[in-house]
C-alpha positions as CSV (number, residue, x, y, z in Angstrom):
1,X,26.3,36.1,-8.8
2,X,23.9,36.9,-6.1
3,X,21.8,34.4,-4.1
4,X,18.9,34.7,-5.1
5,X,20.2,33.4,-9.1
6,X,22.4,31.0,-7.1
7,X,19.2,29.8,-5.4
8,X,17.7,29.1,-8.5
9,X,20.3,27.1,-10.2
10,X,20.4,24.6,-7.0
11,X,15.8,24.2,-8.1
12,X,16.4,24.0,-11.3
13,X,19.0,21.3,-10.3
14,X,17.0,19.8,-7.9
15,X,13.7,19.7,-10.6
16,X,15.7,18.4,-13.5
17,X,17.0,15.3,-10.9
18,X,13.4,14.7,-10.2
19,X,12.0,14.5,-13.2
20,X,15.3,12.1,-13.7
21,X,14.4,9.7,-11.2
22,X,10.6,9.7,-12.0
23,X,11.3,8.6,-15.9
24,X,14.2,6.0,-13.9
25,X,11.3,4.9,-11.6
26,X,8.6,4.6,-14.2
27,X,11.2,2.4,-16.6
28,X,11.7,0.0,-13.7
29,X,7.9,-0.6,-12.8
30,X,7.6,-0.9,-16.7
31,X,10.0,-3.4,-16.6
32,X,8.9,-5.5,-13.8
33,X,5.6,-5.6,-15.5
34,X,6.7,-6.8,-18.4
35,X,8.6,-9.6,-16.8
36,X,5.1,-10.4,-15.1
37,X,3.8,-10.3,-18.4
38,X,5.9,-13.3,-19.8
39,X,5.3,-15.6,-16.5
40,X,2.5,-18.0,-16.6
41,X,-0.2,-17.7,-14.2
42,X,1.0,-21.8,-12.5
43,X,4.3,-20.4,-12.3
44,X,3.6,-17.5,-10.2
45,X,0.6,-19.4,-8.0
46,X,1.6,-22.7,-7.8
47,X,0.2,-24.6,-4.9
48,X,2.7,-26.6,-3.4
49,X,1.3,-30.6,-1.8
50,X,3.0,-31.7,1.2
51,X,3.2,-35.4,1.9
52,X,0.5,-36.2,4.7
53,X,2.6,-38.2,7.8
54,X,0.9,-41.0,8.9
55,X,-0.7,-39.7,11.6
56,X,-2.3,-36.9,9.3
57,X,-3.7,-39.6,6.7
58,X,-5.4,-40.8,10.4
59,X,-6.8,-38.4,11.6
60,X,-7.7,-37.5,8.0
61,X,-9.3,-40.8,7.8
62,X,-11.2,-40.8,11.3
63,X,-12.8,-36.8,11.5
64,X,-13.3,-36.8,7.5
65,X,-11.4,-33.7,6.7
């Protein structure tokens, strides 16, 4: 076998991996979107209140904010 066919086999190797991991890649990112998909849009944004101390309600109370 010379080189150059041997150099061949290894890209034709090296292409068909490829070509493996961009379907595996593409699967995943379909995947991912699909879970997005089922999630509601309050699930994923939910804006979380914090309890004002009482020095917050305060100031709150004296500058208005």
């Amino acid at each position: 076998m010379s080189k150059t066919e041997n150099y061949e086999k290894i890209l034709n190797w090296l292409d068909k991996e490829k070509e493996k991991d961009k379907i595996q890649l593409e699967k995943s990112k379909a995947d991912i979107v699909n879970q997005l998909k089922g999630m509601s849009k309050e699930t994923l944004f939910i804006k979380q209140k914090t309890k004002l101390t009482l020095w917050q309600k305060i100031r709150k109370t004296i500058w208005g904010l």
